[in-house]
C-alpha positions as CSV (number, residue, x, y, z in Angstrom):
1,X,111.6,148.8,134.4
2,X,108.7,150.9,135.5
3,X,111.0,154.0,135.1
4,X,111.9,153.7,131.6
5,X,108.8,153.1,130.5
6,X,107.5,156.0,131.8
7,X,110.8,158.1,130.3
8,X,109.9,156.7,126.9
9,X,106.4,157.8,127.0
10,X,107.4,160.9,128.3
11,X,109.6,161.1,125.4
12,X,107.1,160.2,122.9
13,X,104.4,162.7,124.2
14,X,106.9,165.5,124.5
15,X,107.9,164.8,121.2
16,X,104.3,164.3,119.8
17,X,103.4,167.8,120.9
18,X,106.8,169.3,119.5
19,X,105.5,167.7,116.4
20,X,102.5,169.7,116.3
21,X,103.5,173.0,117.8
22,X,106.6,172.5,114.5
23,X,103.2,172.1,112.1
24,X,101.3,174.7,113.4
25,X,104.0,177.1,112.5
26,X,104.7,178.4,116.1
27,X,109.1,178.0,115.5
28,X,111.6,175.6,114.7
29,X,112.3,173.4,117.7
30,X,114.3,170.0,118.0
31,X,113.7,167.2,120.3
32,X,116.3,164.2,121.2
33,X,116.0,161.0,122.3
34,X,117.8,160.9,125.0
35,X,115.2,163.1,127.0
36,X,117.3,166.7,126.8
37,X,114.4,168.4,125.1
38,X,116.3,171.6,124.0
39,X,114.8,174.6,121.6
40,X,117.0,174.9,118.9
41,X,118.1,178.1,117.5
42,X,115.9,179.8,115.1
43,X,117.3,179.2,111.4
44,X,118.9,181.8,109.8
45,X,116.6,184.2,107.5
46,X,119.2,185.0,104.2
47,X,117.7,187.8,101.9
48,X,117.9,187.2,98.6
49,X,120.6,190.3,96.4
50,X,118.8,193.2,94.8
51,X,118.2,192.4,91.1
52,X,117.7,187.9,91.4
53,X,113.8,188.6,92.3
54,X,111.2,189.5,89.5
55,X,107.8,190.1,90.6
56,X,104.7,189.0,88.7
57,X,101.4,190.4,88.5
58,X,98.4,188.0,89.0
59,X,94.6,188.4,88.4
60,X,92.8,189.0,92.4
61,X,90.2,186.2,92.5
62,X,87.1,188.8,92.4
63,X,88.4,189.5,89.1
64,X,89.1,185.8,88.1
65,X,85.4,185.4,89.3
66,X,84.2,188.3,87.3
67,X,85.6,187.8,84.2
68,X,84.4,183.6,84.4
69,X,80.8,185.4,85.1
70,X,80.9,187.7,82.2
71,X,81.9,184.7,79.8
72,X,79.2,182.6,81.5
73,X,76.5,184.9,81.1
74,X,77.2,185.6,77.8
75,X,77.1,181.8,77.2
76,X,73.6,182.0,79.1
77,X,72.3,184.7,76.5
78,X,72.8,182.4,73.5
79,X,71.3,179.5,75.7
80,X,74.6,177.9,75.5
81,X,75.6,175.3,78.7
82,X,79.6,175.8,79.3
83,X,82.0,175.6,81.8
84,X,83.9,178.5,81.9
85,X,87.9,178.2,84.0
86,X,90.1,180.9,84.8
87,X,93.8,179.8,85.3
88,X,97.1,181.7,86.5
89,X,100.0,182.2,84.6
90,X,101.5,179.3,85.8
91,X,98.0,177.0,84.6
92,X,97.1,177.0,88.2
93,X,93.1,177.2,88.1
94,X,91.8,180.3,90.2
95,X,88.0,179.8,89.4
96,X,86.3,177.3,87.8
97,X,82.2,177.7,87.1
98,X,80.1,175.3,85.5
99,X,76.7,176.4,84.0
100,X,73.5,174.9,84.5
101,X,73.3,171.9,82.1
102,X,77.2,172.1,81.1
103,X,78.7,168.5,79.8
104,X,80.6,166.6,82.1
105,X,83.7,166.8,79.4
106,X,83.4,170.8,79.4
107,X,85.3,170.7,82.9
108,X,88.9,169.8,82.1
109,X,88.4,171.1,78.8
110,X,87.4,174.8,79.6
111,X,90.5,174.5,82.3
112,X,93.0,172.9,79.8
113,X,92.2,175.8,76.6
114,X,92.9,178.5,79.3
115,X,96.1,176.7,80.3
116,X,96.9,176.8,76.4
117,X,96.2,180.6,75.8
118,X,98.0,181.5,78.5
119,X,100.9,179.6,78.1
120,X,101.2,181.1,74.8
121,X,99.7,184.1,75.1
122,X,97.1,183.6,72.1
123,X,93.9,182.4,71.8
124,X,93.3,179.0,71.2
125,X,91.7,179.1,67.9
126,X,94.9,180.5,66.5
127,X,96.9,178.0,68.1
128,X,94.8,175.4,66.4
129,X,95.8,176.7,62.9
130,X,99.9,176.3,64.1
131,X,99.4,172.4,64.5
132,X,99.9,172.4,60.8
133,X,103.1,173.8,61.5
134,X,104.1,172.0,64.2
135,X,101.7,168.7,65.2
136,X,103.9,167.9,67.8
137,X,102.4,170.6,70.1
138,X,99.4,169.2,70.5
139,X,101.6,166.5,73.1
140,X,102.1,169.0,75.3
141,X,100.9,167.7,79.0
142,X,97.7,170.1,79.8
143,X,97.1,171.5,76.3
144,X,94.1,171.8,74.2
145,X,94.5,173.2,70.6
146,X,90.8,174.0,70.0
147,X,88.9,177.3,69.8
148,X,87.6,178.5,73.1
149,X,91.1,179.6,74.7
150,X,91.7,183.3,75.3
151,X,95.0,185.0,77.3
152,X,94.6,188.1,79.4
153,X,97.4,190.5,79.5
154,X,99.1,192.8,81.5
155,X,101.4,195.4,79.8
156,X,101.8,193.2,77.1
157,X,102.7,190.2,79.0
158,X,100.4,186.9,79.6
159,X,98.9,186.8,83.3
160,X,95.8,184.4,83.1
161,X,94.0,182.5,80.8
162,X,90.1,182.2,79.7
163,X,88.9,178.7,78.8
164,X,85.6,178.0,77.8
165,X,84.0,174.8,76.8
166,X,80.5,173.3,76.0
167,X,79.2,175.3,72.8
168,X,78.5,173.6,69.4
169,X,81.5,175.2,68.0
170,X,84.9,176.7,69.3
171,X,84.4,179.7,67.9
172,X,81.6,180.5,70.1
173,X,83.5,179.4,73.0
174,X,85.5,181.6,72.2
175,X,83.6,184.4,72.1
176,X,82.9,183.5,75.4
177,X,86.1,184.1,76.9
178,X,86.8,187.0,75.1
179,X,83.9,188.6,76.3
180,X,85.4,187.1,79.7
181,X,88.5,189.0,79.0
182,X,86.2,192.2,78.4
183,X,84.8,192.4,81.4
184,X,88.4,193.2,82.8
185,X,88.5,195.9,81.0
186,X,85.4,198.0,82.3
C-alpha cells in the first residue's frame, strides 16, 4: 500500500511541476496518469497566407502619456480639475491621469468620451448633436455622447481617443483633448 501511495505522490508532484514549467512558458509538455511522464511534441507553428493579416498602428505609451499631459496642463492653466484617459483603437485605456482635485465621476467619464471619439472617429461634441438623429446611440455599451471626446488619427484613420472630463462645460473639456491631440503633433 506504501508503494502506491508513494507513486501517486510522485505523480502528483511531477505533474505539479509540469504544471508550472507549462505556465511559465518554457514548452508544451504532457503528463499521464499512469506514471509514463513523456514530453510531447512541440505543436505545430502554421503561418498565416500573405494578404489575411492587416497591421495597425498604435499610439507608444510616451506618447499616450504626453498627449494626456498636454490636455491636463492645459486644464491646470484655466484652474480646471479633470481627469484626462487615453484609449487604443480598440477602447482599451493606455493612460489614465487624474488631476489634483478631479471628481470622482470624471474617471470613467474621461475614459468612456475617448472610447466614443475613437470609435467614431469624431469628437464627442459632434456626436452629441447626431443623437437627434439617431437616440438609440446613446445605448451603446462604453459610450458617452457629451463634449470632451476627441479622436487622434493616423493617415486618415482613427488610432486613439482623447477623453477628458471634470470642467463646467464639455466644450472646455474638449478643448482639453484637442490640445491633447496637439501635442502629438509637435
Amino acid at each position: 500500500m506504501k508503494h502506491v501511495k508513494k507513486a501517486h505522490r510522485t505523480r502528483l508532484t511531477t505533474g505539479g511541476a509540469i504544471v508550472a514549467l507549462g505556465l511559465a512558458g518554457v514548452g508544451a509538455y504532457s503528463a499521464s496518469a499512469g506514471g509514463g511522464d513523456t514530453a510531447a511534441a512541440p505543436a505545430a507553428v502554421t503561418e498565416a497566407k500573405t494578404g489575411t493579416t492587416t497591421a495597425t498602428t498604435r499610439l507608444t505609451v510616451a506618447a499616450a502619456t504626453k498627449a494626456a499631459k498636454a490636455a491636463l496642463d492645459a486644464a491646470e492653466a484655466e484652474s480646471r480639475r479633470v481627469t484626462v484617459a487615453v484609449v487604443d483603437r480598440d477602447g482599451n485605456t493606455v493612460v489614465t491621469l487624474r488631476g489634483d482635485g478631479a471628481g470622482p465621476q470624471s474617471y470613467e467619464s474621461a475614459e468612456r468620451k475617448a472610447y466614443t471619439a475613437v470609435a467614431w472617429n469624431a469628437p464627442t461634441s459632434e456626436l452629441a448633436k447626431r443623437l437627434a438623429q439617431a437616440p438609440n446611440l446613446k445605448d451603446v455599451p462604453g459610450t458617452l455622447f457629451l463634449g470632451g471626446g476627441a479622436p487622434v488619427t493616423a493617415k486618415g484613420a482613427p488610432i486613439a481617443g482623447i477623453g477628458v472630463a471634470g470642467a463646467p462645460s464639455g466644450d472646455l473639456d474638449e478643448e482639453f483633448a484637442r490640445a491633447g491631440v496637439a501635442a502629438l503633433a509637435r
